[in-house]
N, C-alpha and C positions, 0 to 999 in steps of 0.2 A: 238619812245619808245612803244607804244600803236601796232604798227605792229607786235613789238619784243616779246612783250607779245601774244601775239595772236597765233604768233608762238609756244609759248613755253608750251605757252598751250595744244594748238592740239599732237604738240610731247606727252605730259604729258597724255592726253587722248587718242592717239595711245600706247605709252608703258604700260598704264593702260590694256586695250583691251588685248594686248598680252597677257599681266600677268596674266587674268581672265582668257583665251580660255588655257594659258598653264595647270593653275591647272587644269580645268577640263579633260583636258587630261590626266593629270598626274592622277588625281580621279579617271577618267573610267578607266584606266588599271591596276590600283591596286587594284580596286575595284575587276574588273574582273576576274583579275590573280586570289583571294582572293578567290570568292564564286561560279565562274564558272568552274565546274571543268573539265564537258561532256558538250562543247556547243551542242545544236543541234538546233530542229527549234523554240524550246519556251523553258523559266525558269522554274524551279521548285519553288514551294511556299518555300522551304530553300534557295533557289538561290535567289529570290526575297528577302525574308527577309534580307539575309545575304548582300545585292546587297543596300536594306536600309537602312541597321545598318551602313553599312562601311562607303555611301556617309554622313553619319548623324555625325557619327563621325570624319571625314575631314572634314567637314563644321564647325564645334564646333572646332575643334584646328586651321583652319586656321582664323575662328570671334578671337580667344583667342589672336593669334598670331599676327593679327592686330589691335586689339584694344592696346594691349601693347606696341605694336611698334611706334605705334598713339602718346598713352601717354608718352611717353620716346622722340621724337623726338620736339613734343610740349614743353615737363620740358626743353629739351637744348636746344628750342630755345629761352625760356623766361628766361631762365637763362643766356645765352649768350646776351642778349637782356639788362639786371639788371648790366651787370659786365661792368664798367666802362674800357673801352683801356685805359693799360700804355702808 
């Protein structure tokens, strides 16, 4: 049992990993799509602010989106936990 968990773990902290490197992938090129509009060999101080605004803002909706998600999944499990099987 204790191996099965260990297992289940590491999956849970590889799918983690992914999920992390996807958003930021997902971040950097909407970001980029967004404020870059001339790449060339450096950002302009609009391209940079714009470049910090956007990642500040995905950062703030996806904390919002996980914190919620957190609390909703906690409530049904202690809820499911409370309800006695017919």
């Amino acid at each position: 049992a204790a191996r099965k968990q260990a297992i289940m773990d590491q999956v849970r902290n590889e799918l983690a990993q992914a999920n992390a490197q996807q958003l930021m992938n997902n971040m950097n090129e909407r970001c980029f799509k967004a404020c870059v509009t001339k790449p060339g060999d450096s950002l302009s101080s609009s391209e940079q602010t714009c470049l910090t605004r956007c990642l500040d803002r995905f950062m703030d909706t996806f904390n919002i989106v996980s914190k919620t998600y957190i609390s909703r999944i906690a409530k049904e499990r202690s809820e499911s936990e409370s309800t006695p099987f017919n």
